[in-house]
VOTI-283763 format. One record per residue: x, y, z of N, C-alpha, C, O, CB in turn. Coordinates in steps of 0.05 Angstrom, whole numbers, plus 5000, padded with zeros to 4 digits. Glycine has a CB too. Example, Ala and Ser with C-alpha at 12.3 -4.5 7.8 and 13.67 -1.06 7.14 Angstrom:
site n_east = 5264 n_north = 4886 n_up = 5156 ca_east = 5246 ca_north = 4910 ca_up = 5156 c_east = 5264 c_north = 4934 c_up = 5156 o_east = 5285 o_north = 4934 o_up = 5169 cb_east = 5226 cb_north = 4911 cb_up = 5181 .
site n_east = 5257 n_north = 4955 n_up = 5142 ca_east = 5273 ca_north = 4979 ca_up = 5143 c_east = 5258 c_north = 5001 c_up = 5157 o_east = 5268 o_north = 5023 o_up = 5161 cb_east = 5282 cb_north = 4988 cb_up = 5114 .
END
This chain:
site n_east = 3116 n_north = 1057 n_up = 3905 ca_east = 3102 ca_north = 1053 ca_up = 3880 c_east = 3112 c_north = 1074 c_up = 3860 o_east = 3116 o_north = 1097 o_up = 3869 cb_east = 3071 cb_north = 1054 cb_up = 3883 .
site n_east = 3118 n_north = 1067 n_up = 3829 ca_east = 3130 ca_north = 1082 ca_up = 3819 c_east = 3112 c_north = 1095 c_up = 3798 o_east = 3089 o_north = 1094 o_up = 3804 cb_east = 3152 cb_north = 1072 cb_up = 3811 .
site n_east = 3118 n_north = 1109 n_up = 3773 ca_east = 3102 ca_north = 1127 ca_up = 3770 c_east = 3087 c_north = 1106 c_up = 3740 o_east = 3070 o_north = 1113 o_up = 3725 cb_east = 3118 cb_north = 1161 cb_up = 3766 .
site n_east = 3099 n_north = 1084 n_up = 3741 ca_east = 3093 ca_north = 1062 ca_up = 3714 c_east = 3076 c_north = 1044 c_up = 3727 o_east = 3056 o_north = 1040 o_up = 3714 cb_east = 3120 cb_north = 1044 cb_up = 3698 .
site n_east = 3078 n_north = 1034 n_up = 3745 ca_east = 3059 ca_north = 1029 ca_up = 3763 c_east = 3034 c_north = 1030 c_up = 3762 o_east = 3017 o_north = 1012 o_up = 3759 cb_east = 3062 cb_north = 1041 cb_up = 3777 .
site n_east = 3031 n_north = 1062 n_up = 3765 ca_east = 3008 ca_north = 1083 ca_up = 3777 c_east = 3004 c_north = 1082 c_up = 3749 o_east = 2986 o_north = 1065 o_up = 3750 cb_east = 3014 cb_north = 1116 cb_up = 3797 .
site n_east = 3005 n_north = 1086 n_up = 3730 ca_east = 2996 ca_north = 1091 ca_up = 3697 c_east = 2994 c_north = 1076 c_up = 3689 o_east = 2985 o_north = 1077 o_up = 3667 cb_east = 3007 cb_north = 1102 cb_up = 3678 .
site n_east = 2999 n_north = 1049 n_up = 3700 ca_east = 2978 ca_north = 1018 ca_up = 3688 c_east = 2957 c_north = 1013 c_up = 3694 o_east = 2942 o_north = 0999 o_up = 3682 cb_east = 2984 cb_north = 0990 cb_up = 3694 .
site n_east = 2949 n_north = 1028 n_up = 3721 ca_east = 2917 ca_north = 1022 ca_up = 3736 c_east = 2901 c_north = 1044 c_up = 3718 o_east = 2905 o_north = 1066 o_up = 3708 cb_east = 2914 cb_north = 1032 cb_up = 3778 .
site n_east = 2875 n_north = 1018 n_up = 3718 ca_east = 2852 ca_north = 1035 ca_up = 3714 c_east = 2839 c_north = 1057 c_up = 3732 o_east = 2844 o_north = 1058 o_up = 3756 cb_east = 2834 cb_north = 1018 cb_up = 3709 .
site n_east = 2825 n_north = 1071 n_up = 3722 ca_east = 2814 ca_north = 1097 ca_up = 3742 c_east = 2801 c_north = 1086 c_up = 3758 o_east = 2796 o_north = 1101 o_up = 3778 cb_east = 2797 cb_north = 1121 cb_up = 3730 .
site n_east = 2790 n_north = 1060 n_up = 3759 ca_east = 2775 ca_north = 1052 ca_up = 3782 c_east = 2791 c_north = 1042 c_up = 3803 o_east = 2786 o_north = 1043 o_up = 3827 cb_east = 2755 cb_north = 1032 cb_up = 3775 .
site n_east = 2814 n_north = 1032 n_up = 3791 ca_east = 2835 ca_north = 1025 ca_up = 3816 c_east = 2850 c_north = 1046 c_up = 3818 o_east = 2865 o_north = 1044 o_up = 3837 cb_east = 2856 cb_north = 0999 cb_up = 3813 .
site n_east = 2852 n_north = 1066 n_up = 3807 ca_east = 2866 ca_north = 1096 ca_up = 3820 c_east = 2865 c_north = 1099 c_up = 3845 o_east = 2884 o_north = 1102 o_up = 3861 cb_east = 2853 cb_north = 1122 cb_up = 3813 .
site n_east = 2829 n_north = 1098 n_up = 3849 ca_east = 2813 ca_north = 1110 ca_up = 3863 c_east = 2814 c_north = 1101 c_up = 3883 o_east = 2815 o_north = 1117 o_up = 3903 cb_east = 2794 cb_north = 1111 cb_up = 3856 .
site n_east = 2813 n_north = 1074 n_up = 3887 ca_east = 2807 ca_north = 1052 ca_up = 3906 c_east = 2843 c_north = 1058 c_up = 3919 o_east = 2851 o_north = 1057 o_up = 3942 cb_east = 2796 cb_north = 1014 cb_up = 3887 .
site n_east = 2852 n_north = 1061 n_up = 3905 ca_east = 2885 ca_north = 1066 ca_up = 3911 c_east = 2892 c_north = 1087 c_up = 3923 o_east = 2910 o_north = 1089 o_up = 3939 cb_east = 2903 cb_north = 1068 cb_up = 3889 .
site n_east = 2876 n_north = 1106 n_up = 3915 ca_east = 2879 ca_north = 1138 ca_up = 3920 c_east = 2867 c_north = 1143 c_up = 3957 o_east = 2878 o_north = 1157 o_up = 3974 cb_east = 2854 cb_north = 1158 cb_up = 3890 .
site n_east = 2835 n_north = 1124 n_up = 3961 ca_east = 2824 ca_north = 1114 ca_up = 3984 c_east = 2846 c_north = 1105 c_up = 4005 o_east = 2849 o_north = 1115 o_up = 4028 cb_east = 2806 cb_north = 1091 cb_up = 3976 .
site n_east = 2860 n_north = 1086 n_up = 3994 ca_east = 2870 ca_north = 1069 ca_up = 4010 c_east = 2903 c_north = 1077 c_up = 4027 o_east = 2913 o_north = 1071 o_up = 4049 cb_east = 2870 cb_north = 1043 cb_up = 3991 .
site n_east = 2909 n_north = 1092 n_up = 4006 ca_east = 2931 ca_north = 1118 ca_up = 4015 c_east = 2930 c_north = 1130 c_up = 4023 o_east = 2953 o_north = 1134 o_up = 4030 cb_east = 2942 cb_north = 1132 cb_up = 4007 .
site n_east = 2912 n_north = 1153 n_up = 4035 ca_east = 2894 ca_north = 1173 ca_up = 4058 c_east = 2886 c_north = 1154 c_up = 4074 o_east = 2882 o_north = 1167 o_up = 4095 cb_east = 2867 cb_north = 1191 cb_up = 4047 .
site n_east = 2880 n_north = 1131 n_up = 4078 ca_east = 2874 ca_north = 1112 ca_up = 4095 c_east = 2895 c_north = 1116 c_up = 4112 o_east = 2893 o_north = 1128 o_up = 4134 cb_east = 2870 cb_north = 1084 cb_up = 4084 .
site n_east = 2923 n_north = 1105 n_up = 4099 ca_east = 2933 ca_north = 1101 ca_up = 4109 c_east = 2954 c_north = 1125 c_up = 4122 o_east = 2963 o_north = 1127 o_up = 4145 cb_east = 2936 cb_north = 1084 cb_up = 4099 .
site n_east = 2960 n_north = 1141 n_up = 4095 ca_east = 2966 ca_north = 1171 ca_up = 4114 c_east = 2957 c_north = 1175 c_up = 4152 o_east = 2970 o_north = 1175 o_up = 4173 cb_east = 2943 cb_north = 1198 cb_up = 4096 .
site n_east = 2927 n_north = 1178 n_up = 4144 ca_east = 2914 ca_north = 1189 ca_up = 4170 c_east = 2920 c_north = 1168 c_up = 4197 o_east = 2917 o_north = 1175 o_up = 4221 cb_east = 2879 cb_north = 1192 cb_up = 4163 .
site n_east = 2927 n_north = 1140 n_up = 4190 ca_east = 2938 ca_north = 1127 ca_up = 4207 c_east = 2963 c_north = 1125 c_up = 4215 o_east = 2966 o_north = 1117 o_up = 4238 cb_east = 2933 cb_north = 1110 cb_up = 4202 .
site n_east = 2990 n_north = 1133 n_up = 4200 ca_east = 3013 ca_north = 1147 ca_up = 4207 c_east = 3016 c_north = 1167 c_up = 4224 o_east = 3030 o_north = 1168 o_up = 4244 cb_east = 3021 cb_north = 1155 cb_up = 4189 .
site n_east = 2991 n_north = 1193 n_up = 4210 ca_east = 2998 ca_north = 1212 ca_up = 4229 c_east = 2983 c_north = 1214 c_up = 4256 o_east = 2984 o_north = 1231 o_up = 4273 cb_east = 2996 cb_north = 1236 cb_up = 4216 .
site n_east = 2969 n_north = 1189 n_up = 4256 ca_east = 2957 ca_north = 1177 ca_up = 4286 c_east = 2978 c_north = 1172 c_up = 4300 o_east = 2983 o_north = 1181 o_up = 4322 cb_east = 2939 cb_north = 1151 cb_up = 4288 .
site n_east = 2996 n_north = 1150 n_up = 4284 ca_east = 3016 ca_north = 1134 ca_up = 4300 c_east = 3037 c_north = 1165 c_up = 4303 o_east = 3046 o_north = 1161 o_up = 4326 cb_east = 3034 cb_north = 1100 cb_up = 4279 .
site n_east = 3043 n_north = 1179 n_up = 4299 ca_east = 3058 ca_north = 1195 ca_up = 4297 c_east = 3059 c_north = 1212 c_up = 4328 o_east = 3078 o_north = 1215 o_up = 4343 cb_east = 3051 cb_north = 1207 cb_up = 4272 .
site n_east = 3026 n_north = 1224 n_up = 4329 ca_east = 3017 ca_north = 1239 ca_up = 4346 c_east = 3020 c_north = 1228 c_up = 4371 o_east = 3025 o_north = 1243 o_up = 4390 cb_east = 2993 cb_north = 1246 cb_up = 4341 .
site n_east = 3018 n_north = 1196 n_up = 4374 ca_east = 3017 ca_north = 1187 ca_up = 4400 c_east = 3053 c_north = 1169 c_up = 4408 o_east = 3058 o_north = 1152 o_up = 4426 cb_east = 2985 cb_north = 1166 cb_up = 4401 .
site n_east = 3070 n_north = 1178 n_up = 4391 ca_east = 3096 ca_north = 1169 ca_up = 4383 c_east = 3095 c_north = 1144 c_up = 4392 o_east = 3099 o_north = 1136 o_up = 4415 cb_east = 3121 cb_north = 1184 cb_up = 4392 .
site n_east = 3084 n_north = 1125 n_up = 4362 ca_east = 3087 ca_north = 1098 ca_up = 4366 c_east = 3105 c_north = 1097 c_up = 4330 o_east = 3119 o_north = 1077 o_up = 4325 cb_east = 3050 cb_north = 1078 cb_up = 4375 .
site n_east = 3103 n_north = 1119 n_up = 4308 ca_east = 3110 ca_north = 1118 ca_up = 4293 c_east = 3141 c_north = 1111 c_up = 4289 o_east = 3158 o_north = 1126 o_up = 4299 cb_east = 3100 cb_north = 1134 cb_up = 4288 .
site n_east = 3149 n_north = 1084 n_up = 4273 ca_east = 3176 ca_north = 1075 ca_up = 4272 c_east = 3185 c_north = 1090 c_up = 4253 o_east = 3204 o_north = 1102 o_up = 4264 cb_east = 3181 cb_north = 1048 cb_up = 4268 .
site n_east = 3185 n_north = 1096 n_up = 4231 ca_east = 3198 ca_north = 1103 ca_up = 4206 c_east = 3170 c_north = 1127 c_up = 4198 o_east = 3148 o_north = 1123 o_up = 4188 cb_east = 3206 cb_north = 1071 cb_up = 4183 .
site n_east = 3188 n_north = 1154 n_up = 4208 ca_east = 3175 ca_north = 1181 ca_up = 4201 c_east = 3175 c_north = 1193 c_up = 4171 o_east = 3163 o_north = 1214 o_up = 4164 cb_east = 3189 cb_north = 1202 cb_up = 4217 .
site n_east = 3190 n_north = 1174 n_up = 4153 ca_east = 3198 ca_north = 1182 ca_up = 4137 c_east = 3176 c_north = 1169 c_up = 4113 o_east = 3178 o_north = 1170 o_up = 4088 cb_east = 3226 cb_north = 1178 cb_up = 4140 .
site n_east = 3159 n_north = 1158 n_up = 4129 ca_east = 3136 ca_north = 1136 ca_up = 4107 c_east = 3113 c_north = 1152 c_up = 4104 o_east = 3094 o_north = 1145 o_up = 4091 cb_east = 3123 cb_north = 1102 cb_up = 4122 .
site n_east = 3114 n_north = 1183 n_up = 4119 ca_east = 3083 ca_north = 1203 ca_up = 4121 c_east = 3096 c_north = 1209 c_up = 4096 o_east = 3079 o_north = 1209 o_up = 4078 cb_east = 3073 cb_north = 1232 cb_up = 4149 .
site n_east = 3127 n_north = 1217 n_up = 4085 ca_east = 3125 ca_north = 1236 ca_up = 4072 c_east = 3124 c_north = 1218 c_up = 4043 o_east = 3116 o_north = 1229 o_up = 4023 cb_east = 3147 cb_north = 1257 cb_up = 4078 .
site n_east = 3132 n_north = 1192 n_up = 4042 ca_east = 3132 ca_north = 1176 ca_up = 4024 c_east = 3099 c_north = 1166 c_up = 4009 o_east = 3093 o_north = 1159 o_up = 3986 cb_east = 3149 cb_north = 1153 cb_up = 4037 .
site n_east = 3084 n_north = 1169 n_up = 4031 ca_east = 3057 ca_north = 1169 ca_up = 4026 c_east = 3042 c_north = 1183 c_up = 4016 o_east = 3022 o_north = 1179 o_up = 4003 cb_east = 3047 cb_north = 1168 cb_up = 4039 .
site n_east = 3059 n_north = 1211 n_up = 4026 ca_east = 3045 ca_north = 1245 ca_up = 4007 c_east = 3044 c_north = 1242 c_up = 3987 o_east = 3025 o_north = 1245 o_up = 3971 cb_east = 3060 cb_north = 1274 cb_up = 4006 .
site n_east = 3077 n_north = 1231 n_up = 3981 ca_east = 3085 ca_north = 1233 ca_up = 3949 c_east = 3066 c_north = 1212 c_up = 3935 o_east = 3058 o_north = 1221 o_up = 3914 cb_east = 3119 cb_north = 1226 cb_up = 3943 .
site n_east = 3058 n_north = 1189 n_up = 3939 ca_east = 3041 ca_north = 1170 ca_up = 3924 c_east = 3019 c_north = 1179 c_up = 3920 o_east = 3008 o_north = 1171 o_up = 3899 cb_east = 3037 cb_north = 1147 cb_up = 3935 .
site n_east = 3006 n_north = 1195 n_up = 3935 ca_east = 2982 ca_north = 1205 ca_up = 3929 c_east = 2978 c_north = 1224 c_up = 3916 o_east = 2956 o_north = 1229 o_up = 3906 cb_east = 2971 cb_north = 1209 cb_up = 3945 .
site n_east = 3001 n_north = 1240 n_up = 3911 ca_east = 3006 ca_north = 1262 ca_up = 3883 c_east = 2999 c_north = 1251 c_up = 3863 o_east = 2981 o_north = 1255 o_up = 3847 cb_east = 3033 cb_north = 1270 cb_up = 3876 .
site n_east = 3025 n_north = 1231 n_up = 3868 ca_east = 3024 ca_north = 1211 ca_up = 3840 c_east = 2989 c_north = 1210 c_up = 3836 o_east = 2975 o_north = 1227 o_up = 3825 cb_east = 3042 cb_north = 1173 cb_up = 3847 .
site n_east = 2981 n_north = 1189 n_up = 3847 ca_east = 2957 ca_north = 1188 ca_up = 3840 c_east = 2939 c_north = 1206 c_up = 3823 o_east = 2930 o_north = 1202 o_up = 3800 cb_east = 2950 cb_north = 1186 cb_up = 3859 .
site n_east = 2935 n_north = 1228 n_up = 3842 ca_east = 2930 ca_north = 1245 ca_up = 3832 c_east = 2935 c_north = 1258 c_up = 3810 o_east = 2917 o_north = 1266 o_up = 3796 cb_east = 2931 cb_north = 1254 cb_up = 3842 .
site n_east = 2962 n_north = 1261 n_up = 3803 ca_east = 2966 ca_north = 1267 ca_up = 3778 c_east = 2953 c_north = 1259 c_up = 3754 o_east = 2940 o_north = 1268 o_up = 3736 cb_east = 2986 cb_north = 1264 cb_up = 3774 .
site n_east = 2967 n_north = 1227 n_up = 3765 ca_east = 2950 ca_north = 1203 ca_up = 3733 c_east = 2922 c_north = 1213 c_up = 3727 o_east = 2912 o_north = 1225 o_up = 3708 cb_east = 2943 cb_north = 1162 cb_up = 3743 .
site n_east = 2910 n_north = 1201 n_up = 3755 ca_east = 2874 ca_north = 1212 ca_up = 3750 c_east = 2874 c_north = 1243 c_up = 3732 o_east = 2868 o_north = 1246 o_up = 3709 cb_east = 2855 cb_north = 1220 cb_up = 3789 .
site n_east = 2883 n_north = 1262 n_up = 3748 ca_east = 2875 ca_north = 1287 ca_up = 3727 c_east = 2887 c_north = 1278 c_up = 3700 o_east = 2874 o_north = 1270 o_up = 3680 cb_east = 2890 cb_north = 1321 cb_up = 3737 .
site n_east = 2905 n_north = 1279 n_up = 3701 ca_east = 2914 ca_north = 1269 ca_up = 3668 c_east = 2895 c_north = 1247 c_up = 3651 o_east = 2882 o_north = 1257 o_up = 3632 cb_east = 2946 cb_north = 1253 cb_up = 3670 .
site n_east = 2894 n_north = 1229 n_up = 3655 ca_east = 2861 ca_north = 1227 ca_up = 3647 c_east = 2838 c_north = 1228 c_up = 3647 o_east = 2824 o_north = 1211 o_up = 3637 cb_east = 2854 cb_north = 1220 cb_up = 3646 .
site n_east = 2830 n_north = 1247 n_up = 3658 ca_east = 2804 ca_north = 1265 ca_up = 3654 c_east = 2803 c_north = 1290 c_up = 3637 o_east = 2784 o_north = 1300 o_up = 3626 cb_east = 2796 cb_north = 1274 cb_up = 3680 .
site n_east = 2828 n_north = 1296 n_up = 3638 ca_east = 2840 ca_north = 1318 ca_up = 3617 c_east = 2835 c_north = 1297 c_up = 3591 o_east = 2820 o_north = 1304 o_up = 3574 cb_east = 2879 cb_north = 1329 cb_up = 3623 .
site n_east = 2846 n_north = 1273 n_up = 3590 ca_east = 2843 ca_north = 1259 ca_up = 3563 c_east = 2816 c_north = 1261 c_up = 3554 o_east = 2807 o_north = 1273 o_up = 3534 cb_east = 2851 cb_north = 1229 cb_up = 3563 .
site n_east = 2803 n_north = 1245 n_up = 3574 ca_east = 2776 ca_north = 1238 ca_up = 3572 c_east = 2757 c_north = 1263 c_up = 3561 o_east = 2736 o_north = 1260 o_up = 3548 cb_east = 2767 cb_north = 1228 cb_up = 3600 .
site n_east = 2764 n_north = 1280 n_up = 3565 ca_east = 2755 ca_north = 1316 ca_up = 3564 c_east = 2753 c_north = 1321 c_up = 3531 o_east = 2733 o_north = 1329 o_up = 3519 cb_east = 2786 cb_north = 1343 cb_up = 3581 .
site n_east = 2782 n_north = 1312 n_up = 3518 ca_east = 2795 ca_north = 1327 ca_up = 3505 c_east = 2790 c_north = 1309 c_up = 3484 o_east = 2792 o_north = 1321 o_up = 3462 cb_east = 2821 cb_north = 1334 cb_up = 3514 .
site n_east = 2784 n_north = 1278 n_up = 3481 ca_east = 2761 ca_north = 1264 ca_up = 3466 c_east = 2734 c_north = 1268 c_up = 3467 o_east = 2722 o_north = 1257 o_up = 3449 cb_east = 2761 cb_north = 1242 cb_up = 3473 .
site n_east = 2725 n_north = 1280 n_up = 3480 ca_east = 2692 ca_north = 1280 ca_up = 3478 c_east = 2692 c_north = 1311 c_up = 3466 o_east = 2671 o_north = 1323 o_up = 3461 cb_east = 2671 cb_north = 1275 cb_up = 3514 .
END
């Protein structure tokens, strides 16, 4: 997911997005621990989405802030 993507969703689907990516993190590094994990290279691809995430969200709350 790219970073235009992530800056079309509303904060409610951030969130729900942001949920669903730690979802799935913590199930990688399940599959990981018990080496059933195929492609090791999707924990770190997952980190990065959830930055992302993260970023967007703070960046608008900073907006949201900076209007009120």
């Amino acid at each position: 997911m790219n970073a235009k993507e992530i800056r079309d969703l509303t904060v409610a689907e951030l969130n729900e997005k942001l949920a669903d990516l730690k979802d799935e993190l913590y199930k990688l590094r399940f599959q990981h621990a018990i080496n059933q994990l195929d492609n090791p290279m999707r924990i770190t691809a997952v980190k990065k989405d959830i930055a992302r995430v993260q970023t967007v969200l703070r960046e608008a709350e900073l907006k949201d802030s900076a209007n009120a």
